[in-house]
LONUDREN-835129 format. One record per residue (C-alpha): residue in one letter; x, y, z. Coordinates in steps of 0.1 Angstrom, whole numbers, always signed. Layout:
<nodes>
NODE   res       x       y       z
NODE     a       X       Y       Z
...
</nodes>
This chain:
<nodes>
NODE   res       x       y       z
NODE     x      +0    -242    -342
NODE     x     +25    -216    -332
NODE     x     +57    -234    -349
NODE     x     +35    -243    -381
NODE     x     +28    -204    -385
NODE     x     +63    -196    -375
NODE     x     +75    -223    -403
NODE     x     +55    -207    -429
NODE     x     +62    -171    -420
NODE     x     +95    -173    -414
NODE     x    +111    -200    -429
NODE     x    +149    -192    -418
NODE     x    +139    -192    -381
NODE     x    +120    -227    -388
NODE     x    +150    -249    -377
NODE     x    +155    -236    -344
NODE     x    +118    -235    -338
NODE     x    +105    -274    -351
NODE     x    +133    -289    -337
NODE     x    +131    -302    -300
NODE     x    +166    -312    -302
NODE     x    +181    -284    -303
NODE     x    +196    -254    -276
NODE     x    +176    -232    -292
NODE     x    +143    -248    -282
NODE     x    +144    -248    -252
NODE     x    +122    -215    -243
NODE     x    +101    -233    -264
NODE     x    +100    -265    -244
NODE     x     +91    -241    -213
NODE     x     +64    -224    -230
NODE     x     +45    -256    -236
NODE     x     +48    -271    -201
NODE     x     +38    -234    -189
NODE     x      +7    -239    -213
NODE     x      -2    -271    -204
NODE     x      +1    -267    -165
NODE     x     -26    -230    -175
NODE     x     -46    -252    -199
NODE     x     -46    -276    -164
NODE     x     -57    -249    -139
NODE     x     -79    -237    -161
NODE     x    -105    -271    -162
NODE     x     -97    -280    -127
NODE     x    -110    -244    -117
NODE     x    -137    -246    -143
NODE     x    -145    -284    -129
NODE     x    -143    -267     -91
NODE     x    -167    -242     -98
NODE     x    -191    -267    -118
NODE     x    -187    -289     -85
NODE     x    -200    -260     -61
NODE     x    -230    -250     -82
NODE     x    -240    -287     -80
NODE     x    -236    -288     -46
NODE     x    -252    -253     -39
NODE     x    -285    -266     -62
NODE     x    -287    -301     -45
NODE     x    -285    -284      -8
NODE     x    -316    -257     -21
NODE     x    -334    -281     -41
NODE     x    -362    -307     -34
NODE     x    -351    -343     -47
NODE     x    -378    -359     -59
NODE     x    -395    -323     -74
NODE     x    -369    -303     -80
NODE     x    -383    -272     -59
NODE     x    -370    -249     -37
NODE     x    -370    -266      -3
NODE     x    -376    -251     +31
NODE     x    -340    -242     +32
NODE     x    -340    -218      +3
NODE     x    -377    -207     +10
NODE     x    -368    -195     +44
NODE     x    -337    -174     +24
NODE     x    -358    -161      +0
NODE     x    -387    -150     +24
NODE     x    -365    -135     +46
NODE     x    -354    -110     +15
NODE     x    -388    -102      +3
NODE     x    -404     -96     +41
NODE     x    -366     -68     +42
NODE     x    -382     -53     +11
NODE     x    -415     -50     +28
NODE     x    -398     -35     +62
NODE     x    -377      -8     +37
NODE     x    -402      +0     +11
NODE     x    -437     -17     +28
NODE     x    -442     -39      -5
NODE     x    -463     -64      +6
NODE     x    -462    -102      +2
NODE     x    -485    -130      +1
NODE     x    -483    -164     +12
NODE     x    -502    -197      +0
NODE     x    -498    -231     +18
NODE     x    -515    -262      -2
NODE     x    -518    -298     +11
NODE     x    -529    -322     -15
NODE     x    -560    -341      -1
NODE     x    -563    -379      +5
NODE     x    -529    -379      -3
NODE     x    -521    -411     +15
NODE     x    -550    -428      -1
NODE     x    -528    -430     -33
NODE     x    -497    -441     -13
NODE     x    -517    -467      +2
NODE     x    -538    -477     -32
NODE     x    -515    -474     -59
NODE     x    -479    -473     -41
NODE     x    -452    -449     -30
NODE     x    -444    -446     -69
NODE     x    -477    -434     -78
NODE     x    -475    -411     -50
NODE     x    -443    -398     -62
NODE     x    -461    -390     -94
NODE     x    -488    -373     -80
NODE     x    -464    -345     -61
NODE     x    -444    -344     -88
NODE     x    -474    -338    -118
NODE     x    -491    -313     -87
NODE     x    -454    -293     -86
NODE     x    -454    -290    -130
NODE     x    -490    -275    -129
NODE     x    -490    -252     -99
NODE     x    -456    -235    -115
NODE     x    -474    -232    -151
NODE     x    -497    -207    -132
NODE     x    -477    -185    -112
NODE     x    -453    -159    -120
NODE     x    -420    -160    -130
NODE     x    -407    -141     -98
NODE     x    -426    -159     -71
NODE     x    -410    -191     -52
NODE     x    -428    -222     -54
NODE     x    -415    -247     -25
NODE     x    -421    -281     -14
NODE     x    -428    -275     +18
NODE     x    -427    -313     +32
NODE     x    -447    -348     +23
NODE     x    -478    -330      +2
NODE     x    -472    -297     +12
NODE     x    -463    -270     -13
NODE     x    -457    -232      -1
NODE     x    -460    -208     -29
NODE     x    -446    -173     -19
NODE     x    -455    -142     -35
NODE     x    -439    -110     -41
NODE     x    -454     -76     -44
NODE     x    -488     -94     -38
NODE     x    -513     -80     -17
NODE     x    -550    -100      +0
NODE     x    -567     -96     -30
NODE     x    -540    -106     -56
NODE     x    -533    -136     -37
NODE     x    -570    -153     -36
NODE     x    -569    -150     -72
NODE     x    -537    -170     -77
NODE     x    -551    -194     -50
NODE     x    -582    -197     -72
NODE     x    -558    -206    -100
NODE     x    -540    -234     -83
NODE     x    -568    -245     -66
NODE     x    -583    -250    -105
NODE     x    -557    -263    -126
NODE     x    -554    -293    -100
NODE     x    -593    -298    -106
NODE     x    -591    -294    -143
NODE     x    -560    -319    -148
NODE     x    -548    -358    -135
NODE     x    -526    -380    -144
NODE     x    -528    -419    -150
NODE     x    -511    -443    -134
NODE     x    -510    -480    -148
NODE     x    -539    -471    -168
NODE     x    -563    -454    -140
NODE     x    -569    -418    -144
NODE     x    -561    -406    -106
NODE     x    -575    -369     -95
NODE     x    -558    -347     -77
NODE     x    -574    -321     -53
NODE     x    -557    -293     -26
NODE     x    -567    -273      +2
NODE     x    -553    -237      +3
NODE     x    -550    -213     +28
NODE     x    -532    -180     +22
NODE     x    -518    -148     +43
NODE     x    -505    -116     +37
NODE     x    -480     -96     +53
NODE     x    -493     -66     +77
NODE     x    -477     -46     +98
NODE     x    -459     -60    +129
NODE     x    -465     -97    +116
NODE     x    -432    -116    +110
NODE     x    -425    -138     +83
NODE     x    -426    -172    +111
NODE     x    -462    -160    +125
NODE     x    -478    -150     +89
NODE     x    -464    -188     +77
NODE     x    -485    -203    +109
NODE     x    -512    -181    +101
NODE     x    -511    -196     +64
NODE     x    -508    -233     +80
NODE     x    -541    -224    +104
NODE     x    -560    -211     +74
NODE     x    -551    -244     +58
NODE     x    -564    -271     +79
NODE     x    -596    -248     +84
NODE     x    -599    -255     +47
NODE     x    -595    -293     +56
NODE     x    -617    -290     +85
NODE     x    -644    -276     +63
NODE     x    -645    -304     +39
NODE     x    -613    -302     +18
NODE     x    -603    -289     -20
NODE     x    -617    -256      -8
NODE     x    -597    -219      -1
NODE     x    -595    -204     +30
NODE     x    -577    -174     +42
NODE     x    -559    -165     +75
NODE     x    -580    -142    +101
</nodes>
């Protein structure tokens, strides 16, 4: 592009510029292979830092889901329970373990099973906040953490996941399966740690199960 505009600008200069045979074009010569080796560093580095966001997402990210797994959830509850040690915001906490769960594994197949986690993960993250980490937490279990939430704030978003899974289902081979969850949710007080308030979540949990299943229950 350079010797077309250098050809039409200056026309007496043209000759030493277009031809590659020449003494003359020699800087020129130079100045491509110094462009081409930039124009080369440039896409491997772009390639490079393509490859390490990949590899950064895949090593936070749930495969079959695409949720935060426990490695980034422990990251990201770690930063919210520093903000509530600096400026006492609290945090909420709600752990969900879909019911009969292995019913559908063993009924319809692994596949179906797959579907059912992954149609459970779409509609609990159409309900919750844009700021709040929703995590597979392992097999059925989904954690959903919640910033600047306090008790009260928290039953109601448990009341919300706990519905949309009751008002929605998904079919599989042509059989409408439901899916149902129990909940059991914790907030943050003071001398609790973010390890004890997630057992205190788990406890409140299978006391939900205990007590019949697709039911809310929060920790003592």
């Amino acid at each position: 592009i350079i010797r077309i505009f250098i050809a039409l600008l200056s026309p007496e200069e043209s000759s030493m510029f277009i031809a590659m045979h020449t003494q003359e074009a020699i800087p020129v010569l130079w100045f491509y292979v110094f462009l081409a080796l930039l124009i080369n560093i440039v896409m491997i580095g772009n390639a490079m830092t393509r490859l390490v966001s990949k590899i950064r997402m895949l090593a936070e990210r749930d495969q079959l889901t695409g949720l935060w797994n426990r490695r980034a959830m422990h990251k990201f509850l770690n930063n919210i329970h520093q903000r509530w040690l600096r400026d006492k915001v609290p945090y909420s906490m709600i752990l969900l373990d879909l019911d009969h769960f292995k019913d559908i594994n063993d009924q319809y197949g692994h596949d179906a099973g797959d579907l059912a986690l992954l149609t459970a993960a779409r509609l609990f993250g159409s309900v919750l906040r844009e700021n709040d980490a929703l995590c597979r937490h392992g097999g059925e279990e989904f954690l959903v953490i919640l910033p600047a939430t306090d008790a009260p704030a928290a039953r109601v978003v448990a009341e919300k996941l706990h519905q949309v899974l009751k008002d929605n289902s998904f079919i599989w081979q042509g059989v409408t399966i439901k899916i149902y969850a129990s909940l059991g949710y914790a907030t943050i007080y003071q001398g609790c740690q973010p390890d004890k308030l997630l057992i205190q979540a788990d406890q409140a949990m299978y006391r939900a199960k205990s007590e019949g299943r697709d039911r809310i229950c929060q920790a003592c």
